[in-house]
PAVOZA-963477 format. One record per residue (C-alpha): x, y, z; residue in one letter. Coordinates in steps of 0.2 Angstrom, whole numbers, plus 5000, padded with zeros to 4 digits. Example, Ala and Ser with C-alpha at 12.3 -4.5 7.8 and 13.67 -1.06 7.14 Angstrom:
BEGIN
506249785039A 506849955036S 
// end
This chain:
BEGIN
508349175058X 507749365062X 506949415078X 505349505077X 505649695079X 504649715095X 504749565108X 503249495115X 502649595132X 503749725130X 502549885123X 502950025114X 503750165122X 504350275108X 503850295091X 505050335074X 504050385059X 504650355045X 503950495029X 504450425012X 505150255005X 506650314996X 508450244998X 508950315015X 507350245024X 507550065016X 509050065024X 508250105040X 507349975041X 508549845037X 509449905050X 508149915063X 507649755057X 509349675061X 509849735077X 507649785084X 507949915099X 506849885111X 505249975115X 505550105099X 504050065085X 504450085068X 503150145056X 503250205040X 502050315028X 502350325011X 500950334998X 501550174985X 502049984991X 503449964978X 504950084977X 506250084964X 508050094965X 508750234953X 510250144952X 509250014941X 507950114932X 508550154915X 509049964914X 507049954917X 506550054903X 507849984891X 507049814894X 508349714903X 507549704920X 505849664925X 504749764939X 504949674953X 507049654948X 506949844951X 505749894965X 505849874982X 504449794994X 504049905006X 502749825013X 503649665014X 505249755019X 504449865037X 503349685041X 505049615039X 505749755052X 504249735063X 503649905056X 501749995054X 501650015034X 500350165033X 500050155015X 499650355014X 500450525009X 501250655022X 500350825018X 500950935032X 502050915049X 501050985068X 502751025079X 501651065093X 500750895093X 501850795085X 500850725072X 501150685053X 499750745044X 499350635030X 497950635013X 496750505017X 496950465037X 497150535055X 498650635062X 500050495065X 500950545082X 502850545083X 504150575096X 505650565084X 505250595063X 506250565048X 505950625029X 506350545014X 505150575000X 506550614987X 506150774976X 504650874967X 504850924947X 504751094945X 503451084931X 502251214935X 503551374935X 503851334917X 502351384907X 501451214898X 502551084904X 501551034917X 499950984906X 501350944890X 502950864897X 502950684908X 504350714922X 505450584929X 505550654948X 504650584959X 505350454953X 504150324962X 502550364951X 503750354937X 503150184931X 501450244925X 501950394915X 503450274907X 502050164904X 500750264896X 502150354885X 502650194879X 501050154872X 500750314867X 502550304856X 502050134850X 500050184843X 500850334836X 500850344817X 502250384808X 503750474816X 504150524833X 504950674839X 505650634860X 506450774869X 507350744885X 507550884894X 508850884905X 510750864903X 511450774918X 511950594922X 509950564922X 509250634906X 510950564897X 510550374902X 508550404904X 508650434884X 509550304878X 508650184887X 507350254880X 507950254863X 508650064863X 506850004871X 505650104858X 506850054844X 506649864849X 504749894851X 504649964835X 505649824828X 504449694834X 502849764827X 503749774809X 504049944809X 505550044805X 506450104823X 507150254813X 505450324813X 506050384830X 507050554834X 507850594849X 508450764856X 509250824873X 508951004878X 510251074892X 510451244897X 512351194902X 513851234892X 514051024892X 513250884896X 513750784913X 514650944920X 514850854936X 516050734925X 517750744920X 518050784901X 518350594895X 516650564902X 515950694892X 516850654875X 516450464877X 514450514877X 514650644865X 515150504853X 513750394858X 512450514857X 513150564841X 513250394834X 511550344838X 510750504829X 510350604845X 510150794842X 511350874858X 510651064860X 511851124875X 511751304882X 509551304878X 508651324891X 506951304888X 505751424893X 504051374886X 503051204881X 501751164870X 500951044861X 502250964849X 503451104854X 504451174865X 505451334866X 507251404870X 507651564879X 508451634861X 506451624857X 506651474843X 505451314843X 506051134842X 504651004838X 504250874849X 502950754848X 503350694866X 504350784882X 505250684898X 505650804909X 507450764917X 507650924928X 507251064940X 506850964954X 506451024972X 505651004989X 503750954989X 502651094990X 501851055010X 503651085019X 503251275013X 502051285026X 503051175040X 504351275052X 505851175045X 507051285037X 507351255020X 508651305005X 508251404989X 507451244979X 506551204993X 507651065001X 507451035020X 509451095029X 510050975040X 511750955049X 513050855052X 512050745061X 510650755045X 509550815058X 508650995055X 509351125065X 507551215067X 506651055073X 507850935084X 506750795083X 506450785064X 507850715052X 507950745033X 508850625021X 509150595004X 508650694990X 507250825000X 508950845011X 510250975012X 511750965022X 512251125027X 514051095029X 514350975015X 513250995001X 513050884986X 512350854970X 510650754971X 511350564970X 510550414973X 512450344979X 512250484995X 510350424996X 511150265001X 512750285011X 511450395023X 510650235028X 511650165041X 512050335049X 510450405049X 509750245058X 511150255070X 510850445075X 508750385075X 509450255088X 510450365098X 509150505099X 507750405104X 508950325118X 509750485124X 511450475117X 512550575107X 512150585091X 513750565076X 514250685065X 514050605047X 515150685031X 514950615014X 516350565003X 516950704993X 517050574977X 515850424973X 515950304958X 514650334945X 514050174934X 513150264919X 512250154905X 512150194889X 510650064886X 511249934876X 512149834893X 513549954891X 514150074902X 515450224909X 516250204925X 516650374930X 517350424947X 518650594948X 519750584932X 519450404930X 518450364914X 517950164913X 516850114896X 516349954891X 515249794890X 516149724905X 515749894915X 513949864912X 514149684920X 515149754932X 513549874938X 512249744936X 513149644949X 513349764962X 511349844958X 510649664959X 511749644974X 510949794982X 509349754978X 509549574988X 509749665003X 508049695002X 507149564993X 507849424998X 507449425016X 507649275027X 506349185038X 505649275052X 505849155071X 504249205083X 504949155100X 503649195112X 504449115126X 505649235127X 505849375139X 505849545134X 507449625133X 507349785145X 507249955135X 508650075133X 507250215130X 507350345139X 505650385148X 504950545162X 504550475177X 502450465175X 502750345159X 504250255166X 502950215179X 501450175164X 502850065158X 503149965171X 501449925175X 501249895156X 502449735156X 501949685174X 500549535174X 498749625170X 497149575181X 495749515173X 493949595173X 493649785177X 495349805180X 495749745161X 494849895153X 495450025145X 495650215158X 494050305154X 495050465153X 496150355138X 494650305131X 493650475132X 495050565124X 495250455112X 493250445107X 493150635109X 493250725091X 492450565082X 490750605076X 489550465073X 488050485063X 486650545072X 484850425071X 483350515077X 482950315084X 484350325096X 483650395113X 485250365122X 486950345112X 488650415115X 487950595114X 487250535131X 488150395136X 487250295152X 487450105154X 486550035138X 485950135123X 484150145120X 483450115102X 481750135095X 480949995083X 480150115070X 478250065065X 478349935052X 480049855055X 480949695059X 482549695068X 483849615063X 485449575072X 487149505068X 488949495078X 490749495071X 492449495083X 494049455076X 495949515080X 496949605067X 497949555052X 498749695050X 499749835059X 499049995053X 497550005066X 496550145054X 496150015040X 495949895052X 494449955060X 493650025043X 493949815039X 493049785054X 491549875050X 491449825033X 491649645039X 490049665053X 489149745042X 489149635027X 488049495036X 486649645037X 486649715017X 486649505013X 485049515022X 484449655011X 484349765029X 484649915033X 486149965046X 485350045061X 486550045076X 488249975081X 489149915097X 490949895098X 491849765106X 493849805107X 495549745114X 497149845113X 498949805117X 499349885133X 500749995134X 500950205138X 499450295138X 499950405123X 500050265114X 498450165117X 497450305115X 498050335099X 497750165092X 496150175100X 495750325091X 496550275074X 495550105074X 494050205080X 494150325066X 494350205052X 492850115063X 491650265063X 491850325045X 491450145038X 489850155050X 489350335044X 489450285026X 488250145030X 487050275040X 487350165057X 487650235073X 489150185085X 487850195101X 489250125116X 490350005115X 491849935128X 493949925126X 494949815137X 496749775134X 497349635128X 498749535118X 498449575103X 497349705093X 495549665088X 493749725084X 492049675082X 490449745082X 488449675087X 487749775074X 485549805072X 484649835057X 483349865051X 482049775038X 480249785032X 478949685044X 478249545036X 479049355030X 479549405014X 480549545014X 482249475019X 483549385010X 483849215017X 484849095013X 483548965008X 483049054992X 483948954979X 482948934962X 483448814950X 483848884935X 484449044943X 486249124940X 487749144955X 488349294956X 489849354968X 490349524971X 492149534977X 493549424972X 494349274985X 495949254992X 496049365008X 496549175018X 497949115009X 498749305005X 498749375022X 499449185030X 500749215015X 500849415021X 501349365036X 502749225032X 503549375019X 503049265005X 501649384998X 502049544988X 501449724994X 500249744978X 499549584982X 498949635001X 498449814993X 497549754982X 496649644995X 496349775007X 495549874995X 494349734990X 494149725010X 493649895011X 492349925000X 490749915003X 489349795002X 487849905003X 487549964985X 488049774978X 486749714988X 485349844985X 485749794965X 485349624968X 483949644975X 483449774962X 483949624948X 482749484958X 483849414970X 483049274980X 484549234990X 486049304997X 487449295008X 489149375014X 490849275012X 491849275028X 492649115038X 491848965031X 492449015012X 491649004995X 491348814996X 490548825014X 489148975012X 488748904996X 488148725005X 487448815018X 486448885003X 485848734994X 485348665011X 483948745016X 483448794997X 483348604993X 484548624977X 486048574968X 487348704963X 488748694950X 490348834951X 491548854935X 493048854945X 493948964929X 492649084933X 493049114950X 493649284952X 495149304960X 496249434971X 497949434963X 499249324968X 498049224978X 498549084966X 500349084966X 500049064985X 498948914983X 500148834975X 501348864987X 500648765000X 500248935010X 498348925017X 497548995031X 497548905049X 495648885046X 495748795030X 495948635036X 494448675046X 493448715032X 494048565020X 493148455028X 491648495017X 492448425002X 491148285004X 489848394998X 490848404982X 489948284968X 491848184961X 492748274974X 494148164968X 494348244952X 494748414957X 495948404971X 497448444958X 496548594950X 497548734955X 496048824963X 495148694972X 496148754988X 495148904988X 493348844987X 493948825006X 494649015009X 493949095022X 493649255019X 493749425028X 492349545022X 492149465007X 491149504993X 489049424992X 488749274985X 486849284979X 485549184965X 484549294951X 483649244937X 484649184925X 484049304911X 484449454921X 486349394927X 486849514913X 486249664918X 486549644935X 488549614932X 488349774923X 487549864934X 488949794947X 490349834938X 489650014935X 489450024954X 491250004957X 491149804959X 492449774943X 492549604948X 490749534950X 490649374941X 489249244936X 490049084946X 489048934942X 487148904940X 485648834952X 485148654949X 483548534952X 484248444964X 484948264960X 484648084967X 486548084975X 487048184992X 488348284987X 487448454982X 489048534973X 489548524956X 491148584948X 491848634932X 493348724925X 
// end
């Protein structure tokens, strides 16, 4: 059974940032994950949730594998590790503050970083291949151009003129696979597979010159057997449309281009002080740590060992792993740090696409059907280190093992008084020079209403009622279910202020309520900040005010906020829910699921697209769905959140005095919230929330339909669930859906109500 990577009690005292999901880091984290190192934090930015493994990509595109069989979970894989998965892109590097600068978030502070976003394609330096050629590298947003070339090849009329550009051990097996793939496609649809041409542009004397001689022959054979055009020693200089041209000025047609080479650093480590080679690659020693910054490591493809240097191969990629998490450990714990040389050879298993394949390693040359067998073995066994993860054991009544960290004397004391028992009250709040520090570059919207807010911050805020207004008020405080504390609190926000759009109200002001897990200064007031951030830009969006607030530490993190709106005076300008009409259309905005997905996040038993897919639906707004409903004659309306589908919908028909019927096969829901369903994984509130089944009109004979579990869901800043007249539900899911909400859906219908007492019926 694995441990949690981080003990109870015991805080975090230093932090190792992880840039980039590529082979070397996955690695990391298994390691991490199997032997934890007390008070070190792991956390991990990379921009996608699924990475794939070279090794196995070209089996991908040939058809033999499927995409989960080739990608690894990263999200799965760090929560597996006890990691923080920042789903983001690195942009930049501050060496003064120590912060990862990333696209779409706040700084992330490290004391020790590590980069492995693999390589960049040089399309740009070669005049029209970056508007006309689809390059491999980076490999990770491969997948969608493969994709959309795919189709593009198959709706194409007539023949089809591929150029791979790029004579290496890549561009060899990328077109192949290619070539076997289309051709079965092709196949399929009844048309002829000959209507595909291939050609391979290298500006090399050979193919493969990093292989011996009977390597070369034996795909010189295939590639002549299976009708591809070699051109060796053409570079190409130029692309257009259809066309592409060599340095000895003459023009080859191509109808599509896959760009297999000149590859280098990504362009933001120009502008870092990590010194780099001619391509762009960051240097690193022995150690693969960069000599111009000692506590940043480099690994993998974006890496270039100084004293050893290599040709970019996923097989190095990999054999980094365990040495680079050894020096991460050793560095972070003040030990000496281990000198790492690759091997000089390495066993190359080259496919040719149709499950055959070249074993290739010094002068040995390999070839056959049994070759291919031989390296789907050892891929699928690589892949299982990552996939098939054992059960996680939470045992809380275990001590925390002391930390090997090495600490100055100020946070040694901050960590001892971290662990030690924590009073209650006063003394459980959060320093006000923590909290000040943390709060002082955010920026909350400015309301001329506020008389005293946290531009003026006293003992209460002070807020004017404007002439003819009602207020209205609503609360919301939950704990987080997720590590990354930035989309945590725009979660938060989203989730308080759902209840005050349902009520067709305008956001006003907001009060926060926050707990943090103790630990060193640097670090609480980070999260603090982070969670603030994602907090504050939710609240600006909405036009509400953060006006005060209080932070105490805790357990565990959590936020919630009293939020005030604002509505027009007088009975009937608020959406309640007791304005059911029969007759009338149900409309929900978001899909449902977020219950039983993040109960299955947490057990490993959900995949990372799943739970991004479901924090994106979490994240998005309310405000203009709710404005449209009304605009459409909404007579009712209400936010999903604890009590689940089944349970705001009764609390509905209860004071409207009606009947309601839901089409269960019209229910939308969040990917993979099924699957989990019907794997017995449900939220701990479920059971809570079951109970009213008995408002379920032949509640007997729905149990076994396989969405009847999540009628009872609860929800975390769901989507509205609202009642327009039925000849405008049309229009109104148009208008949704051109707003953003894709997933809107007419649910069921209003009834008169019936002479029994259950109010719900279902269909489906």
């Amino acid at each position: 059974m694995q441990q949690p990577q981080q003990p109870p009690g015991l805080p975090a005292l230093r932090d190792i940032v992880l840039v980039g999901g590529g082979h070397t880091h996955v690695g990391v984290l298994k390691r991490f994950a199997m032997k934890p190192e007390p008070g070190v934090r792991l956390t991990l930015i990379c921009r996608d949730t699924h990475t794939p493994y070279s090794g196995m990509l070209p089996g991908y595109v040939a058809g033999h594998y499927t995409y989960d069989e080739v990608h690894i979970d990263l999200r799965r894989l760090a929560e597996y590790a006890g990691a923080r998965f920042f789903r983001d892109e690195a942009i930049g590097i501050d060496h003064d503050a120590r912060t990862v600068l990333c696209r779409s978030r706040p700084p992330v502070p490290y004391d020790w970083l590590s980069i492995n976003i693999g390589s960049t394609p040089r399309v740009d330096a070669l005049g029209g291949a970056a508007g006309h050629a689809v390059p491999v590298k980076p490999i990770h947003q491969f997948n969608d151009r493969w994709q959309t070339l795919l189709r593009r090849i198959e709706a194409h009329p007539g023949r089809t003129r591929v150029a791979v550009v790029g004579g290496g051990a890549g561009g060899v097996e990328l077109l192949l696979a290619m070539q076997y793939r289309l051709g079965r496609e092709l196949a399929a649809r009844g048309r002829d597979p000959a209507e595909l041409a291939f050609a391979l542009f290298t500006r090399g004397e050979s193919i493969l010159p990093t292989h011996n001689a009977r390597v070369r022959q034996h795909f010189d054979v295939t590639l002549r057997r299976r009708g591809v055009e070699v051109h060796t020693a053409t570079e190409v200089v130029d692309v257009e449309a259809g066309h592409l041209q060599a340095a000895d000025g003459s023009w080859h047609g191509a109808d599509e281009i896959v760009w297999v080479t000149n590859a280098g650093g990504a362009d933001w480590l120009k502008d870092t002080r990590l010194e780099l080679d001619d391509d762009g690659f960051i240097q690193v020693d022995d150690t693969l740590r960069s000599p111009s910054d000692p506590r940043i490591f480099a690994a993998g493809d974006i890496a270039t060992q100084v004293n050893h240097p290599r040709e970019k191969a996923g097989v190095f990629a990999v054999r980094q792993g365990r040495p680079l998490a050894d020096n991460l450990r050793a560095a972070v714990t003040g030990r000496p740090l281990t000198p790492y040389r690759p091997q000089a050879r390495w066993l190359a298993l080259i496919s040719t696409g149709d499950r055959h394949a070249v074993a290739s390693r010094g002068a040995m040359c390999l070839a056959g059907d049994w070759v291919w067998r031989w390296k789907d073995f050892i891929d699928r066994r690589f892949m299982a280190r990552f996939n098939d993860l054992p059960p996680m054991m939470q045992d809380t009544m275990k001590a925390p093992p002391p930390s090997r960290v090495v600490l100055d004397e100020e946070e040694h004391s901050q960590a001892i008084s971290a662990i030690a028992m924590r009073c209650g009250g006063c003394g459980a709040k959060v320093g006000a020079s923590v909290l000040s520090r943390a709060l002082s570059t955010l920026e909350p919207v400015a309301r001329e209403e506020v008389l005293v807010g946290l531009h003026a911050p006293d003992d209460a805020a002070v807020v004017r009622v404007p002439p003819g207004k009602d207020m209205v008020h609503t609360i919301d405080f939950f704990r987080a279910f997720i590590d990354d504390p930035y989309v945590f609190g725009r979660i938060a926000a989203n989730h308080a202020l759902g209840d005050i759009f349902a009520m067709g109200a305008e956001a006003q002001t907001a009060t926060a309520v926050a707990t943090v897990p103790h630990g060193l200064e640097a670090k609480v007031e980070d999260t603090v900040y982070q969670m603030m951030a994602g907090a504050v830009e939710v609240l600006n969006e909405a036009g509400c005010a953060l006006v005060g607030g209080h932070t105490g530490e805790g357990s565990e993190l959590a936020l919630g906020f009293a939020v005030n709106g604002l509505i027009d005076a007088g009975g009937d300008s608020a959406l309640t829910k007791g304005g059911l009409r029969p007759g009338q259309a149900l409309i929900l905005t978001k899909p449902i699921g977020t219950g039983t997905l993040f109960a299955a996040h947490a057990r490993l038993a959900a995949r990372g697209r799943w739970i991004d897919a479901a924090l994106t639906s979490m994240s998005q707004s309310s405000r203009q769905a709710a404005n449209c409903l009304r605009e459409h004659g909404a007579t009712a309306c209400t936010d999903l959140t604890g009590f689940g589908l089944l349970g705001h919908l009764v609390e509905m028909t209860r004071p409207s005095g009606v009947d309601a019927e839901l089409d269960l096969a019209a229910l939308p829901l969040l990917e993979g919230a099924e699957e989990t369903v019907a794997a017995g994984i449900l939220s701990s509130l479920q059971p809570a929330n079951v109970r009213l089944r008995r408002a379920i009109r032949d509640q007997a004979a729905w149990v076994d339909h396989p969405r009847y579990p999540l009628l009872f869901d609860p929800q975390t800043a769901g989507g509205l669930l609202a009642s327009v007249p039925a000849e405008r539900a049309g229009a109104c899911l148009d208008a949704l859906h051109a707003l953003g909400y894709a997933r809107a859906a007419v649910i069921g219908r209003v009834l008169d109500p019936g002479e029994a007492l259950e109010p719900i019926h279902l269909r489906g």
